[in-house]
N, C-alpha and C positions, 0 to 999 in steps of 0.2 A: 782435775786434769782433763785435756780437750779429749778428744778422741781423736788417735789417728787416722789420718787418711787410709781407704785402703786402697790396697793394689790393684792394679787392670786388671789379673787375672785375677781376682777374689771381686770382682766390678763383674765382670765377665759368666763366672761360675754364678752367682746369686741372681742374675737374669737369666740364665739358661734354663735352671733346677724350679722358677719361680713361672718362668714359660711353660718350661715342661709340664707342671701341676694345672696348670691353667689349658692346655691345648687341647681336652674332650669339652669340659666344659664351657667354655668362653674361649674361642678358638682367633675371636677379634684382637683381645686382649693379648694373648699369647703372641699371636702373627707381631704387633709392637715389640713384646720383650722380645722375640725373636731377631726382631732387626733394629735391635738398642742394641745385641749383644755382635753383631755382625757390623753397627758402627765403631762398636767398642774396638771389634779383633781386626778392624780392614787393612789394619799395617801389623802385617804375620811374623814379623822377623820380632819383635817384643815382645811378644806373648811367649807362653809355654806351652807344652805339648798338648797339655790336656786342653788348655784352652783353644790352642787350634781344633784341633778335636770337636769342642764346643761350639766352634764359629763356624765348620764345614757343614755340622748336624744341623744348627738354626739357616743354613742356607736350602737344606733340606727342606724341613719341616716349612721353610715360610714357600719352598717354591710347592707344594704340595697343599696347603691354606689357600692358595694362590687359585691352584688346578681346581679346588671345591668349591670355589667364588665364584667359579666360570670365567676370571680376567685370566683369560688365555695368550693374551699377548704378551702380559708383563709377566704371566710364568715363566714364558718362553724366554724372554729376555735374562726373569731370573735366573733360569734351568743352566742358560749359557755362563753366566759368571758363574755360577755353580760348580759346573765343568772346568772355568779356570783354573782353579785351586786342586785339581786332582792330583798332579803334580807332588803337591804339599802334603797328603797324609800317606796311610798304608793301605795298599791295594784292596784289601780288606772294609775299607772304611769306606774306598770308592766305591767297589762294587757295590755293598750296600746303599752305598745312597742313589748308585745309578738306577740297581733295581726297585728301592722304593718309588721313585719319580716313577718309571716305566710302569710299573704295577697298577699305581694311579691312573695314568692315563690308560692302560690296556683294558681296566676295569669299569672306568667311568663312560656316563653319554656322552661320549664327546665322537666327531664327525672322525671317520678313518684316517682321512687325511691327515689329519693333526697327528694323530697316533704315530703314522708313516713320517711326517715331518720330526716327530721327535727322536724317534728312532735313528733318522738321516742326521740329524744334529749332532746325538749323542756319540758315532763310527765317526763321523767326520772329524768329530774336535778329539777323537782319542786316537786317531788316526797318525795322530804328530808324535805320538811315542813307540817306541818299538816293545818296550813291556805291557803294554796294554792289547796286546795278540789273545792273551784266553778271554779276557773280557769282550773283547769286542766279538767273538766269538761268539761266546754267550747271547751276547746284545742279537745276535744274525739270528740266531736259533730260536729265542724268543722271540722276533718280528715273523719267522716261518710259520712257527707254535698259530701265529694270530692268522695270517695267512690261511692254514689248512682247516682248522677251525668257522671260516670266512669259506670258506671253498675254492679259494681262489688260489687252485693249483697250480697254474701257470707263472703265477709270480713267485709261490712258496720253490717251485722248482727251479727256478731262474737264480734262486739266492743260496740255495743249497748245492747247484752247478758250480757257484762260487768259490762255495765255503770247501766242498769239496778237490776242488782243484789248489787251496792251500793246504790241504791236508795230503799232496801226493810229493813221489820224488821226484826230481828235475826228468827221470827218466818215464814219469806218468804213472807210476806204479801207488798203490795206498802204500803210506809211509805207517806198516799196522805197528811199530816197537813205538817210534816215537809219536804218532798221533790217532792210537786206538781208540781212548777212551772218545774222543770228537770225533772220528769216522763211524762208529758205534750208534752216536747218537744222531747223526744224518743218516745211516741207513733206519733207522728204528723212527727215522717221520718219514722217509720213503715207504719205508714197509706201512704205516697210518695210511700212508695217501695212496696206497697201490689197494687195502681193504679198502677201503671208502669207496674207492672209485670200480670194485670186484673186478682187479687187474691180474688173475693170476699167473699169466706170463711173467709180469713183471716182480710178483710175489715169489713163482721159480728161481727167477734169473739174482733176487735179492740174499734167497736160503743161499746158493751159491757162494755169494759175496759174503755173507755175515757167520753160518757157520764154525769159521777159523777166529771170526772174532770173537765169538761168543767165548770161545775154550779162554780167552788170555783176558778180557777186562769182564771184571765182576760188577760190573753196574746195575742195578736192578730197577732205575731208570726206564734205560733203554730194553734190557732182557727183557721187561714185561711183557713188551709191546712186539717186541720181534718174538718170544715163543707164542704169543697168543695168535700170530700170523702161522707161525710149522703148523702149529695145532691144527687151524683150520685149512692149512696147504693139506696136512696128510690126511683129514678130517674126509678132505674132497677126492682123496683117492682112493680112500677105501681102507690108508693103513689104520686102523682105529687104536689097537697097541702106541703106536709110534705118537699120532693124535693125543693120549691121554696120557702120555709124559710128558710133551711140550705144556699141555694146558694146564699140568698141575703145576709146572717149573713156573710158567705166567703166573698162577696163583700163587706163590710163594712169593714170588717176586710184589706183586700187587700191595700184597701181606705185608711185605715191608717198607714200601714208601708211604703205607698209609693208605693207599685207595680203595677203600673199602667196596663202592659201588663197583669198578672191574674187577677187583676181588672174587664177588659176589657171582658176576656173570662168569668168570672163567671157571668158577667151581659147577655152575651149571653143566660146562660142555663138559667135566672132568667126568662128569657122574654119567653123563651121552654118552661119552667116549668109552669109558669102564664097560657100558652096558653093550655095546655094540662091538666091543673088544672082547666078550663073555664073562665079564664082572669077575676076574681071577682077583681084581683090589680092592679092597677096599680103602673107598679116599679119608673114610674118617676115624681112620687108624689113628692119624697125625692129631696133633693139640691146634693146628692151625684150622685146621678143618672142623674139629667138633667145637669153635666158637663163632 
């Protein structure tokens, strides 16, 4: 008896899983099954979930083969159709693939411009929906991230003047119930780029501002970066006490995202700060500290 034909989606799945296996090793090969299975799925409406699934991800991955080729144009090209289809999965699926592409390019030689160019692509075309406000969000914050990094304050503040004025109420006010955890995280690259640039005016005027945020979202993100700023706010006035609660609260925070290098340094000032507060603590009481 013949073998039956199989199905687009079981056509689909055995190019995906056959790519996948193949895309460290032979990454030429793969980029193909990638876009056998993207010819496969280009009409969405007969397929199955999982195989859209499968068709969004090979759009990924070949625009990403694409970015390591150096053919930056037809990335670009792909990136955009890419983008089409966002629509089509779960928010979850987009984000991940937005921030793969981004990651790609934020990480590789490639000229700034480009970077910025993709960045403007990627707000632009998700511009057109109105559930795509945290992502694009996201996408702002990450182009600042590369910005302050770059040193290039002037533009990093220019976008976060932005971002920030969608985060208030009609009446100008921080909107802190419904958009703390994203006001949080623009004040905590404000406070980056006000240390960087030894702003402490502006370092003041932020304690101010973030303080009351700090009590209500627990992000350890942003907390890291805004106590390791108190720290060295009170650090520079003398409060040494008040200094060596902030900087252990940073280290804890550090502790938990993983940062082991700012980890490291905040536990430096903890033990400054102890010593110059009269050493009433000890910091390696804690199980985070004695490792």
């Amino acid at each position: 008896m013949s073998d039956q034909p199989t199905s687009i989606d079981e056509q689909i799945a055995n190019a995906f899983y056959e790519a996948e296996d193949l895309k460290r090793e032979n990454p030429k090969e793969a980029l193909a099954k990638f876009k056998h299975v993207v010819e496969l799925g280009k009409n969405t409406k007969d397929i199955s979930d999982e195989s859209r699934t499968s068709f969004f991800k090979s759009l990924t991955h070949i625009t990403v083969i694409q970015f390591g080729d150096k053919k930056f144009d037809e990335m670009l090209k792909q990136y955009k159709y890419l983008l089409s289809f966002v629509p089509l999965v779960t928010r979850n699926e987009a984000s991940e693939a937005v921030e793969t592409v981004l990651n790609a390019v934020s990480t590789g030689a490639v000229d700034f411009k480009f970077q910025e160019e993709m960045y403007q692509v990627t707000t632009d075309t998700l511009k057109s929906r109105s559930d795509n406000e945290r992502m694009i969000f996201d996408i702002n914050m990450k182009l600042c991230k590369l910005y302050v990094d770059r040193k290039m304050y002037a533009e990093a503040s220019k976008v976060l003047a932005r971002l920030h004025k969608s985060c208030q109420t009609p009446d100008g006010h921080d909107d802190k119930k419904e958009k703390g955890s994203e006001l949080l995280e623009i004040y905590a690259l404000e406070v980056k780029m006000s240390m960087a640039q030894h702003n402490s005016l502006k370092q003041k005027e932020l304690y101010e501002k973030t303080k009351d945020l700090t009590a209500g979202v627990k992000d350890p993100r942003s907390q890291s970066i805004i106590r390791e700023c108190w720290g060295q706010m009170f650090g520079d006035d003398g409060q040494w006490q008040r200094a060596y609660a902030e900087f252990y609260s940073a280290f804890t925070n550090y502790q938990e995202i993983g940062n082991a290098h700012r980890a490291k340094q905040c536990l430096k000032y903890v033990i400054v700060a102890n010593m110059l507060s009269g050493g009433e603590q000890n910091p390696f009481d804690a199980r985070e500290a004695k490792v």
